[in-house]
Every structure is written in C-alpha cells, then in structure tokens.
N, C-alpha and C positions, 0 to 999 in steps of 0.2 A: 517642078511638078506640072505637069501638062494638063490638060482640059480634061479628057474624061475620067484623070483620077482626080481633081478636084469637083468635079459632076457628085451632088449628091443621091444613092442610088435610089428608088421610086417602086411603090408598087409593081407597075411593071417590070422591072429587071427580077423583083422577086417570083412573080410569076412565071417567067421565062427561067431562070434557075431549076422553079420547083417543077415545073410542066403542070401548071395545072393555070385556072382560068385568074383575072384579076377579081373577078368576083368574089371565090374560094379565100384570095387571100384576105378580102376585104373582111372575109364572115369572122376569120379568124383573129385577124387585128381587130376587131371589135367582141370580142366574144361572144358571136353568134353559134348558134348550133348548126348539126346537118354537115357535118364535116368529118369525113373518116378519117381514123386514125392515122393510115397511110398518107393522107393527103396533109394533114396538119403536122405529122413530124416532116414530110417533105418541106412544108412551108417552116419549118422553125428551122430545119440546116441552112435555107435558102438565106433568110435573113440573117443570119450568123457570117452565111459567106460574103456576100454582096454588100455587108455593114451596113443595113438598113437602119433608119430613126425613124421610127414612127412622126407624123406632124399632128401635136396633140391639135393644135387649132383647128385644124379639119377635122379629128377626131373628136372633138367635142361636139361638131356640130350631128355630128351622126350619133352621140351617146350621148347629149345631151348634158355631160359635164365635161369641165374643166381642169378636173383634176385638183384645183386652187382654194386655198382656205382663206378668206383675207382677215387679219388682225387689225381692229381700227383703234387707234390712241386717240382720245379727246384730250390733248392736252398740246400747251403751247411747245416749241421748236424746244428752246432752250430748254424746257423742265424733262424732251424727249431725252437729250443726250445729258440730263445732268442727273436723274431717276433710276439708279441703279436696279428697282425693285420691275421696272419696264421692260429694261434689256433680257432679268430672270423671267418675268412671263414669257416675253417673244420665244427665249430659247428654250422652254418648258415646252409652248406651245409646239415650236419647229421640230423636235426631235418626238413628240408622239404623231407629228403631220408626217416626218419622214418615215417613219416605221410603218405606217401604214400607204406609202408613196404619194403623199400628197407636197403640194406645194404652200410653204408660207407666202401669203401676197403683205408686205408689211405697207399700212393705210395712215397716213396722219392727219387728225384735223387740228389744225388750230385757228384759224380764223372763222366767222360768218359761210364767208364764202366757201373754203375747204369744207367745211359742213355741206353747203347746198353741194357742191362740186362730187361728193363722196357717194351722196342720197339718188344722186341722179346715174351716178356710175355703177351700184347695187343693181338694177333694173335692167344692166345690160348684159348679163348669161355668162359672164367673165370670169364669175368664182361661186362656188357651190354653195359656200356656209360661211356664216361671219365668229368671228371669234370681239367682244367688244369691251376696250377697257377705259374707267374713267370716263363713263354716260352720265349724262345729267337729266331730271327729269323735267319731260318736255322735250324733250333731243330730237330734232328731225331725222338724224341715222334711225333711230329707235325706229320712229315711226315708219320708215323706208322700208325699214328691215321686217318689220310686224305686215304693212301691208301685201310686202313681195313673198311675202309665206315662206322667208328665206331660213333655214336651218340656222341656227345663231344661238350662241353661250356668252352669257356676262359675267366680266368678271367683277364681282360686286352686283347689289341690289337695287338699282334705281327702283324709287317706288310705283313707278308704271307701268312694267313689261308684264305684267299679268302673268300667267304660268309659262314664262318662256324659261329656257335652261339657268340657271346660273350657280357658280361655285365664290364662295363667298370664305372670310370667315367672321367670328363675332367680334365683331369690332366693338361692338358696346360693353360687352361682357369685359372682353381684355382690357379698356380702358378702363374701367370701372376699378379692375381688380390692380393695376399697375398703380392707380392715384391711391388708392387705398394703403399699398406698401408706402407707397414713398411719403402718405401723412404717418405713419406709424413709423417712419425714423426720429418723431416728434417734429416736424414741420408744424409751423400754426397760420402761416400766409400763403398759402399756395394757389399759384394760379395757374395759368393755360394759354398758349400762344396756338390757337385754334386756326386752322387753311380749312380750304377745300367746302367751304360750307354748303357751297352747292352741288355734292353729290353726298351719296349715301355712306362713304366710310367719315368723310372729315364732319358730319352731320350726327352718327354714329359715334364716334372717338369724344365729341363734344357730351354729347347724352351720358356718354357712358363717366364721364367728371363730374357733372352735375350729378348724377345716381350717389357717386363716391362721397360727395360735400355733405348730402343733403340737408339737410338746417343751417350749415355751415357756409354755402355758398353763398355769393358774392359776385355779381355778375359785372363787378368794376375787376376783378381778378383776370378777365377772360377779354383777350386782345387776338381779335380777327383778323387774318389774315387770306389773299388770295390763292396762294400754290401751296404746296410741299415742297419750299425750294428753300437755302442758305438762305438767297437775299429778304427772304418775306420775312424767314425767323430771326433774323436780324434786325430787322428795323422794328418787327412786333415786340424783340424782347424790348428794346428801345424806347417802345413808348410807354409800356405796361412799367419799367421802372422811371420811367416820369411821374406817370402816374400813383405806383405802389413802391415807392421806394424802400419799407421795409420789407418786400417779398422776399421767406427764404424758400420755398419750393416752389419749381417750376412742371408739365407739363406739357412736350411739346409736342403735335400732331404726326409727325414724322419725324425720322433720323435725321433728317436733311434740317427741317424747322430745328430741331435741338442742337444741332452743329451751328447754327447762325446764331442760337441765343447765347451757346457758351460762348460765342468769340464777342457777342453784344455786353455779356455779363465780366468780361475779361476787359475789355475798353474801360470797362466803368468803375474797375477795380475790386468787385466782387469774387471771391474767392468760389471756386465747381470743388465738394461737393461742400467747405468749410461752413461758406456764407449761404448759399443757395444750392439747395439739392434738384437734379433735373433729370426726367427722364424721358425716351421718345418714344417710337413706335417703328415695327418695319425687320429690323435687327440686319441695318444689309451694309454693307460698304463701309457707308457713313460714322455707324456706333463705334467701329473699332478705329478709326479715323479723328476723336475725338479723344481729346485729352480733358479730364481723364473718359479713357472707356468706356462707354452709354451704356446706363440701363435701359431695356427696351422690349418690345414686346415682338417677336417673332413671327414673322408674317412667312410663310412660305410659296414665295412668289413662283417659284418654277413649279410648284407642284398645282399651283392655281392655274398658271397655263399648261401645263400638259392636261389636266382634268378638264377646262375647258372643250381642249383641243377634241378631248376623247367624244363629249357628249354632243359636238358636233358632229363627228365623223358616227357616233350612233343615232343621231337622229338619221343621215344620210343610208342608214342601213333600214329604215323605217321604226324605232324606237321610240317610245315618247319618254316625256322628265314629268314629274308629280313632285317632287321635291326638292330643295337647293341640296347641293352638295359644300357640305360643310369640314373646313380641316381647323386643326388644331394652330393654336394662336400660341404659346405661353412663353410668361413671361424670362426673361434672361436677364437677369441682374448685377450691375457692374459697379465701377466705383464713386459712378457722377451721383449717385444717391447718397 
C-alpha cells in the first residue's frame, strides 16, 4: 500500500471533492447551521467517497464534548474482575451509551491515590458525564464530581450527593424481607456475615437484618467484613462459628460472601441447607455456582447501568432528577434455605 493511500483523508480533500469552502465543511461536521441543502448533501457524498473520520478530539474542542461517558468503580482490582454484578452494570451502562453513540470510558479506583489521580482527571474536559458505582461517603470523586457541575448518576445512595441522580434499589426492604423467610424455615440462631459497611447497600443489607430480628437480635450473630468477595465470606463464616458454633442460619451480604461461607461451613462439617440454612443477595453468577443453589435476592444489575447511563445522557440534554430511580429487588429462592 503506498503513501497516499495510507494518508488519512482531511477536511481539506472533503472540501475539494465537495467544491465548497473548508469552512462549509466544518459548519457541517459540527452541526452548525446556514448550510444549503445542496451544499451539505455535496458534503455527505464527499465524505463517503474520500472515507473521511471525523477527529472527535478536535471536535470536542469546537463542541465542547467528548462524546465519553466515564464509569468509575470504587472498588479494589481483584473484587473488579471477581463481581459479576460490575461487569452487568458496565454492559448495561455501554449498550444504552452505545445506542445513543456515546463512548464507555471504563475508571477504576482502588487505591488513595487512584482516588486523587481520577478527581483530578474529571476537571480535564475528557468526558461529559460520570456514571459512579460503589461511592463511599466522603468520597473525593463525589466531591470532584459535585464541584465540576459534572452530569453524573450513582449507582446506589451514598448519603451525601444531595439531589444528584441516582438508581438504587431497596436494599433494606429486601433484606429485611429474605431474613424473615429464612427465620420462618424455623431457624432460631441466625446470623449475618455483613461487607461493604462503608457504603450505602452493605450498610443497608445490615439495617435491613436487624429490622427482621428485632427483639431477637444479637449483635454477637453479625461478623463484619470488608468486600463482597469469596475470601472475606470465608474467613467471616470462620469466625462467626468460632464464635456461634450452634448457628443454624446464615445471612450473607452478597452471592459471593455466601459462596465463601458455604465452602467455610463445608470445611467445618456443617451440612447447607441440613445444618445451617443460607442465603445471599445479588442473584448473579455466583447463586447458581453454589451447591446447593442460593437463595438470594435479585439485584438487576444491567438494568441499574443502563438506567444510569440514561439519566446521564438526559441530564446532558438539559433535564433535571427530583427523584431516585428505583427497580425491583425480589426475592429468588433455592435450596441452600
């Protein structure tokens, strides 16, 4: 292939094609007006012929976007690639970004530093709207994102963001209502292998057990832990039967947490659902991955990123939110109960 067919072609070649000025074309590449009809179909064969690409980076700076939505995950490396319910927002998110020609920019923080490194990248004109999962309150993205008047949907409720967008669903309610089944299979020891406390769903999912105990609770029952991952609900079932060695129901914050305790409650010779009944949260991967089968409470993760994604791209149209947007949670019950 020789030079000027690998030369990519340029405004100018379209304008020589079209006979009209580079100006004309520029109006048109930008959806400017003051353009006749004849001249802008000239400009659209021209392009067509001469296989023109627009260069969004110069075109942003004359339209002032980006075209780019970015998704930011508060959450460590490992829990990114091991969070089935992560991968279903991003792809939620991506295919109502795509439908509307936008671009996913996918954001990870998991250190201090990724935090400050993220806050300070927001500021730079790179991407239109933020889509934000797994905020903590106090979060300096939060605060990045609030100052820079940037378009942005959460997914979940940090208790800070003041009326900013966000699509949630009631995590308290569904746990409330999944502990209550599972003490109604006549459970009388049950307790709760609790993550995530410092944001608004594993903070929520906790509320929502407590509600279901109430007089009954027992706050030696409830073993804290730091992610929604295998290895945390493992070591959490671990110590909670150090502890509660006659526990026969469990509670675990995620599908992931309840896959770690069944294989903790399995080492220890406890029979799933004989000896101890368990069940988790999320209904994604992990539940059917689990023997036996997870009861579990349905989280609709792709549907929280495309909704998301939406309430971004209408804020971007000039829209405001006055209300969270709320989907349906319920319960899916299987045979670890």
């Amino acid at each position: 292939m020789d030079t000027e067919r690998r030369r990519r072609a340029t405004v100018k070649d379209v304008a020589l094609e079209a006979g009209v000025s580079r100006g004309t074309v520029s109006r048109v590449l930008n959806g400017q007006p003051y353009v006749s009809e004849d001249a802008r179909a000239a400009i659209e064969a021209a392009i067509a012929k001469v296989g023109f690409v627009p260069n969004r980076a110069a075109r942003s700076l004359v339209m002032q976007s980006s075209q780019a939505i970015g998704l930011i995950v508060h959450e460590p490396h490992s829990l990114f690639v091991e969070d089935p319910n992560i991968a279903s927002i991003l792809l939620g998110a991506n295919s109502a970004l795509s439908e509307a020609d936008y671009q996913l920019s996918c954001l990870i923080a998991d250190t201090p530093r990724d935090v400050d490194r993220l806050a300070r990248y927001l500021s730079g004109g790179l991407i239109d709207g933020v889509i934000i999962v797994s905020a903590r309150v106090g979060d300096p993205i939060t605060r990045a994102v609030v100052e820079l008047g940037l378009p942005a949907a959460f997914v979940g409720n940090p208790r800070d963001i003041g009326d900013a967008a966000h699509v949630a669903i009631d995590n308290r309610g569904s746990a409330r209502e999944i502990t209550k089944r599972l003490v109604g299979t006549g459970r009388r020891r049950v307790g709760m292998v609790a993550a995530a406390l410092d944001r608004d769903s594993g903070a929520d999912r906790l509320a929502g057990f407590v509600d279901a105990l109430g007089g009954d609770f027992d706050p030696q029952l409830v073993e804290r832990v730091p992610f929604y991952s295998f290895s945390d609900g493992k070591a959490g079932m671990k110590r909670l039967l150090d502890r509660v060695p006659d526990i026969d129901g469990v509670f675990a914050s995620s599908d992931a947490v309840a896959a770690g305790a069944i294989e903790a409650l399995r080492e220890a010779g406890r029979r799933v659902p004989d000896d101890v009944g368990i069940v988790g949260f999320d209904d994604s991967s992990w539940a059917l991955r689990c023997d036996p089968p997870l009861s579990t409470v349905h989280q609709p993760a792709d549907e929280l990123g495309s909704a998301a994604a939406r309430a971004v791209l209408a804020q971007l149209d000039g829209q405001t939110f006055t209300a969270p947007i709320l989907l349906e949670s319920p319960i899916v019950w299987r045979e670890s109960a």
